[in-house]
LUMSEZA-86801 format. One record per residue (C-alpha): x, y, z; residue in one letter. Coordinates in nm, 4 decimals. Last residue first. Layout:
[[X Y Z] "a"]
...
//
This chain:
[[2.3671 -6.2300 -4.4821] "x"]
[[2.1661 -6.0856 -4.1748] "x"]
[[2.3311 -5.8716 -3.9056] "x"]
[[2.1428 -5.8977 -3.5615] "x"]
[[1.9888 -5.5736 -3.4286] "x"]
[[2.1968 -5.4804 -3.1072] "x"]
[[1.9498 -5.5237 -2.8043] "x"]
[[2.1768 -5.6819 -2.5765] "x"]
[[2.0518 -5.6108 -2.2221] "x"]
[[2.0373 -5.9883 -2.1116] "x"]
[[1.6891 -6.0069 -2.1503] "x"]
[[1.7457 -5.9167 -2.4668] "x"]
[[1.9921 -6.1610 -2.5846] "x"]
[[1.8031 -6.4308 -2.4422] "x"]
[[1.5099 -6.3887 -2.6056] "x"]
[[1.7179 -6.2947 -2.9631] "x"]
[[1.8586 -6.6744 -2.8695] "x"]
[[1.4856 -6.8132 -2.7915] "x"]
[[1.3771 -6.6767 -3.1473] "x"]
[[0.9874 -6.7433 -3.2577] "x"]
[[0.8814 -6.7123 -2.8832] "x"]
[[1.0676 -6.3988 -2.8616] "x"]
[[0.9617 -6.2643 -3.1642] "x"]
[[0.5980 -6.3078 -3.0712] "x"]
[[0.6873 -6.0977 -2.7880] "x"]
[[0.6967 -6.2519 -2.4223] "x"]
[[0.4516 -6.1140 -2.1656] "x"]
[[0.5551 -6.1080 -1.8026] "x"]
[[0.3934 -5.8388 -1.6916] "x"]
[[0.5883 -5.5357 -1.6271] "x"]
[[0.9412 -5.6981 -1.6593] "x"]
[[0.8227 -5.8618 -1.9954] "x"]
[[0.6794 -5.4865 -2.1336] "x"]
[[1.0138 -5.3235 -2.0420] "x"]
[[1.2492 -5.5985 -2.2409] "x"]
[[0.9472 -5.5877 -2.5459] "x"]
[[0.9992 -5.2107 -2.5205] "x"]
[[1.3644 -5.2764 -2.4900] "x"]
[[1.4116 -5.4855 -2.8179] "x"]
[[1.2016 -5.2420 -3.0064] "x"]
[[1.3743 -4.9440 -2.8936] "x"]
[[1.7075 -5.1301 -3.0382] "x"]
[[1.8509 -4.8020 -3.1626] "x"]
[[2.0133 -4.9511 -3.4350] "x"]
[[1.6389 -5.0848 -3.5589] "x"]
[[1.4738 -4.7453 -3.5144] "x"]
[[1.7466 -4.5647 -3.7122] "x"]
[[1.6796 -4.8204 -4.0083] "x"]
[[1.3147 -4.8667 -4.0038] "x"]
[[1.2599 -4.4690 -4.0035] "x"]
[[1.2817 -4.3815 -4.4126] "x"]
[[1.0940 -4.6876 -4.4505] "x"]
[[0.8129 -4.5452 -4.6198] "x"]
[[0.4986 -4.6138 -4.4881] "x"]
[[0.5097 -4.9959 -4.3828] "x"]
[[0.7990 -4.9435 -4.0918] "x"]
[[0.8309 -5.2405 -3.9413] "x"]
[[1.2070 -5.3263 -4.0265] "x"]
[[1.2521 -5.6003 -3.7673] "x"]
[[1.1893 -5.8624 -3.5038] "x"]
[[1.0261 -6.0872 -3.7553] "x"]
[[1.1580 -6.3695 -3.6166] "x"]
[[1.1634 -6.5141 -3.8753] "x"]
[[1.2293 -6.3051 -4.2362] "x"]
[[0.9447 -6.1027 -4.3841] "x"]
[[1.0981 -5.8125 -4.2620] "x"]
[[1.3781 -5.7494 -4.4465] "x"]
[[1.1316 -5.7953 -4.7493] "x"]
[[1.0201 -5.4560 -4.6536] "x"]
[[1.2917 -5.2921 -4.7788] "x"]
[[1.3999 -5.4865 -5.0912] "x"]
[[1.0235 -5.4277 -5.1819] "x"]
[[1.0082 -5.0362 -5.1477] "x"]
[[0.8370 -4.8740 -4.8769] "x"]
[[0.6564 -4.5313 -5.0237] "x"]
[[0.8343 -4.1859 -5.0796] "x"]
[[1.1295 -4.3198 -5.2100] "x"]
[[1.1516 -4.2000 -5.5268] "x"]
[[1.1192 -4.5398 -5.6253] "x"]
[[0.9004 -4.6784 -5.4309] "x"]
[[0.6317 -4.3590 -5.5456] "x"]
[[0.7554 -4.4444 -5.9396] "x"]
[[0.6535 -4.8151 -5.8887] "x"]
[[0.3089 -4.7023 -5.7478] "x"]
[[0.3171 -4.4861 -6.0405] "x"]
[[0.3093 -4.7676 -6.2996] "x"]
[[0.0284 -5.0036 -6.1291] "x"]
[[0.1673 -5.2844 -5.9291] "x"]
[[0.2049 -5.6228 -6.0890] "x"]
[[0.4414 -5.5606 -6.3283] "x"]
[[0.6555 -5.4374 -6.1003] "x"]
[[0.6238 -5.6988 -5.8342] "x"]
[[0.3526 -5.6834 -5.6049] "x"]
[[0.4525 -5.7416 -5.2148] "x"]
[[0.5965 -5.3907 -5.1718] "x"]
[[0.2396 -5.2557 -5.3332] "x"]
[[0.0215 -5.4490 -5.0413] "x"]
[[0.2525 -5.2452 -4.7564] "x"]
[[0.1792 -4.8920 -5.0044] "x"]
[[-0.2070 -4.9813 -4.9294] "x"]
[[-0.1671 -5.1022 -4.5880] "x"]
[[0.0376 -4.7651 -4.5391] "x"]
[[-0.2473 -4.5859 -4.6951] "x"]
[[-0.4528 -4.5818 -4.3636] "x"]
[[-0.1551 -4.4580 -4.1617] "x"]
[[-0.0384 -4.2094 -4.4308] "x"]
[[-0.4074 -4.0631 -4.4281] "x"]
[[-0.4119 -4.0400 -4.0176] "x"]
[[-0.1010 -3.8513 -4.0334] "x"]
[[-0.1748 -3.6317 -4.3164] "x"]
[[-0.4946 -3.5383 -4.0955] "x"]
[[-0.2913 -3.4695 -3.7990] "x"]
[[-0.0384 -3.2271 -3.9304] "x"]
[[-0.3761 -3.0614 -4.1218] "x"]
[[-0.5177 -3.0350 -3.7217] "x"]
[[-0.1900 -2.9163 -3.5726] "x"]
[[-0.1431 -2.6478 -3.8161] "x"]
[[-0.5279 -2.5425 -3.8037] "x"]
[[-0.5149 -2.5357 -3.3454] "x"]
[[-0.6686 -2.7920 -3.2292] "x"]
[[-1.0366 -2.8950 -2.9999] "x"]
[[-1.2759 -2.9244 -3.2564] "x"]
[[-1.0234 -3.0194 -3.5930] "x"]
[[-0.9136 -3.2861 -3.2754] "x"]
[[-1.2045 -3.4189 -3.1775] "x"]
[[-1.3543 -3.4732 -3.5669] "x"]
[[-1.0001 -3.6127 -3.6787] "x"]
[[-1.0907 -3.8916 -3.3999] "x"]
[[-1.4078 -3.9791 -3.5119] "x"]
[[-1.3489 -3.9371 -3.8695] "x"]
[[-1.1111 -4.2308 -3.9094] "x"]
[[-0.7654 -4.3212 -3.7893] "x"]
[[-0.8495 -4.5759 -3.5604] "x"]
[[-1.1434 -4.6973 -3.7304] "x"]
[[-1.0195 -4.6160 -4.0786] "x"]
[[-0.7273 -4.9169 -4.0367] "x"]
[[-0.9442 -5.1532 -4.0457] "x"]
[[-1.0876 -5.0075 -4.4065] "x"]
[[-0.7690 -5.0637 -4.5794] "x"]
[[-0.7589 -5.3814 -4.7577] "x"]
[[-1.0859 -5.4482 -4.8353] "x"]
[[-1.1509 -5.0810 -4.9727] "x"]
[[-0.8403 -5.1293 -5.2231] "x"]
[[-0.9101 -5.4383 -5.3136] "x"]
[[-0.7316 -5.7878 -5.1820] "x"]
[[-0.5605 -5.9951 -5.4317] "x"]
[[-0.1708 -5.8462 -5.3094] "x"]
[[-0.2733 -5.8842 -4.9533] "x"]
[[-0.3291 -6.2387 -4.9849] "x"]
[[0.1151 -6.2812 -5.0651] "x"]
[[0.2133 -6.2777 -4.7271] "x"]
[[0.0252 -6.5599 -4.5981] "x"]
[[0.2442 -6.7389 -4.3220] "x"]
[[0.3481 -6.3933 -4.1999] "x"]
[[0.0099 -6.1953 -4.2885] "x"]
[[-0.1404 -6.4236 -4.0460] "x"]
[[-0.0374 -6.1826 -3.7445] "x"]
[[-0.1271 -5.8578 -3.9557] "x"]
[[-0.4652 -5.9320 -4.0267] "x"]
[[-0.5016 -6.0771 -3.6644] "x"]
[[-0.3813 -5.7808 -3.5115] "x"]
[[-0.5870 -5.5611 -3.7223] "x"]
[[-0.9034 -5.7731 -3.6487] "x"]
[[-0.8366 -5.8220 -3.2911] "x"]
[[-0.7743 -5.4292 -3.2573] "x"]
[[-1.1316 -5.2984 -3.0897] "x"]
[[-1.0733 -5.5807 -2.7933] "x"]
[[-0.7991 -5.8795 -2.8187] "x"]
[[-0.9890 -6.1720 -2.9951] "x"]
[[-0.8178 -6.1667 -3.3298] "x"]
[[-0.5070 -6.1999 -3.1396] "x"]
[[-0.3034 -5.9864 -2.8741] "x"]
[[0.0846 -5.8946 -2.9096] "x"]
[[0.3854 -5.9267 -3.1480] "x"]
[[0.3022 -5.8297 -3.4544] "x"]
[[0.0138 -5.5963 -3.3591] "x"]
[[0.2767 -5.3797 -3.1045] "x"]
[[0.5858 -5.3892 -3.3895] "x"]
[[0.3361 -5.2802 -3.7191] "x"]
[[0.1806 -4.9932 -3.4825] "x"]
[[0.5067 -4.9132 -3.3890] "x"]
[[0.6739 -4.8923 -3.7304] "x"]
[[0.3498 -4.7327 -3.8530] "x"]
[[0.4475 -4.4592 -3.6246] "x"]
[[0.7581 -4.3984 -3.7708] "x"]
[[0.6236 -4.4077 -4.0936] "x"]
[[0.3713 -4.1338 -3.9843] "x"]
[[0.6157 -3.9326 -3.7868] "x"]
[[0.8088 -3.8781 -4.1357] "x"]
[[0.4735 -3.7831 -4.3261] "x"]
[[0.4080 -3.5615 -4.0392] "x"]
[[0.7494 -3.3727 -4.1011] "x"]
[[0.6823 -3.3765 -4.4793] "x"]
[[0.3398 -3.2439 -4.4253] "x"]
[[0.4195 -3.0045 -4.1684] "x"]
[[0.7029 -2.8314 -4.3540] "x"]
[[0.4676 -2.8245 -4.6631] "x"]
[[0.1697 -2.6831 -4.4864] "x"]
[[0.4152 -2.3736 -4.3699] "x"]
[[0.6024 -2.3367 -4.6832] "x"]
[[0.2450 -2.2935 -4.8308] "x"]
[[0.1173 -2.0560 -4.5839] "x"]
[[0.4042 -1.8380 -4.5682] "x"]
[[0.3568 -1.8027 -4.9795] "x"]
[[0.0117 -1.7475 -4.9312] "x"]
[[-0.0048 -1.4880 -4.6988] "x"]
[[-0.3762 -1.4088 -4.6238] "x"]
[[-0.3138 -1.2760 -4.2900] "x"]
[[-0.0811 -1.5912 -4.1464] "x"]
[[-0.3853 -1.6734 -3.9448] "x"]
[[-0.6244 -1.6480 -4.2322] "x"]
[[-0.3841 -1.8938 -4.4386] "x"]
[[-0.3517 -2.1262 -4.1444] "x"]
[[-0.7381 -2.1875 -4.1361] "x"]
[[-0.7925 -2.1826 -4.4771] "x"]
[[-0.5364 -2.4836 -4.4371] "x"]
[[-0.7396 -2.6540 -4.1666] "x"]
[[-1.0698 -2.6204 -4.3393] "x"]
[[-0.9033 -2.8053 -4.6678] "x"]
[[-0.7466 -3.1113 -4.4359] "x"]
[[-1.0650 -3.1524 -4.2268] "x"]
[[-1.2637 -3.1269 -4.5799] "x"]
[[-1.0108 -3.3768 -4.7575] "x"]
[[-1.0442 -3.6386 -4.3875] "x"]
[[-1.4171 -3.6511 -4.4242] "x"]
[[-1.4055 -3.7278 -4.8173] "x"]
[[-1.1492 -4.0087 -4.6896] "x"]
[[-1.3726 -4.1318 -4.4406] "x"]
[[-1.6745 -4.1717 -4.6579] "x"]
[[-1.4834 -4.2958 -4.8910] "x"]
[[-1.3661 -4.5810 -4.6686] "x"]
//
């Protein structure tokens, strides 16, 4: 994990000299410029979380290829919501530094241009941390360290009320684990509903949710894929 996350500060750091030395040295332009891409790749990150969160809660197991442990992490999580909050910081992120890890960042500082490459590496950081601000909406206040509380606050991580949206069967909802800014918009949409629609009527695979809900089965199939209204 540190190893990684060392990796991931030089990627970051070689990408912005990078920029500034193709804006001519201008650091003003180069500043609005890294924070334009790190808020919008911030905002791509939750919403990318959201997808991640939908495809491991609802397909494979722990035996499913290079994902079984993530899936199967996030799988139990459900009828054991409350682990995450005893697990380390390493512990509870290192899964997530094999898809998002060195490897990748490596191929793309080679191959991209400086802004894409420091987008990239804030993406790959939000999506490892996301376990780590998912662990901090299951700790109450006095619980999670003081600034943790400030980041929920602000808004800039997923607060609890958020995320506890999701912890209701069939789980069909509010995936987004970074900061939640995309769980509503994604929900209305129904994209969720008509992946898991697209995915049936290319293979035949039900979603979890599906299994858990035969009315939101039947709703979908049908074409409705409103998000249902909770009390």
């Amino acid at each position: 994990v540190a190893t990684t996350f060392l990796g991931h500060a030089w990627f970051g750091s070689h990408a912005l000299s990078g920029m500034l030395e193709q804006n001519g040295g201008d650091v003003a332009i180069t500043a609005a410029q890294s924070l334009f891409l790190l808020v919008t790749s911030w905002i791509l990150a939750d919403f990318g979380s959201g997808v991640l969160h939908w495809s491991v809660d609802n397909y494979g197991n722990g035996r499913t290829p290079i994902m079984g442990g993530i899936i199967a992490a996030f799988q139990g999580h459900h009828s054991a919501m409350h682990t995450i909050t005893y697990r380390g910081f390493c512990n509870n992120v290192y899964k997530l530094c094999i898809p998002f890890g060195i490897v990748p960042m490596a191929a793309i500082s080679a191959l991209a241009s400086p802004a894409v490459t420091f987008f990239l590496t804030v993406f790959c950081v939000m999506e490892i941390m996301s376990q780590e601000f998912h662990k901090w909406s299951h700790m109450t206040k006095s619980e999670a360290p003081s600034w943790a509380n400030w980041l929920q606050d602000v808004g800039l991580t997923v607060s609890r009320k958020t995320h506890a949206h999701h912890h209701m069967a069939p789980y069909e909802g509010n995936y987004c684990i970074i900061s939640g800014i995309c769980n509503k918009p994604l929900d209305e949409s129904g994209i969720f509903r008509r992946m898991e629609h697209a995915i049936y009527n290319w293979n035949g695979v039900e979603s979890n949710a599906w299994k858990l809900d035969a009315e939101l089965r039947e709703r979908t199939l049908q074409g409705d894929y409103s998000l249902v209204k909770r009390k």
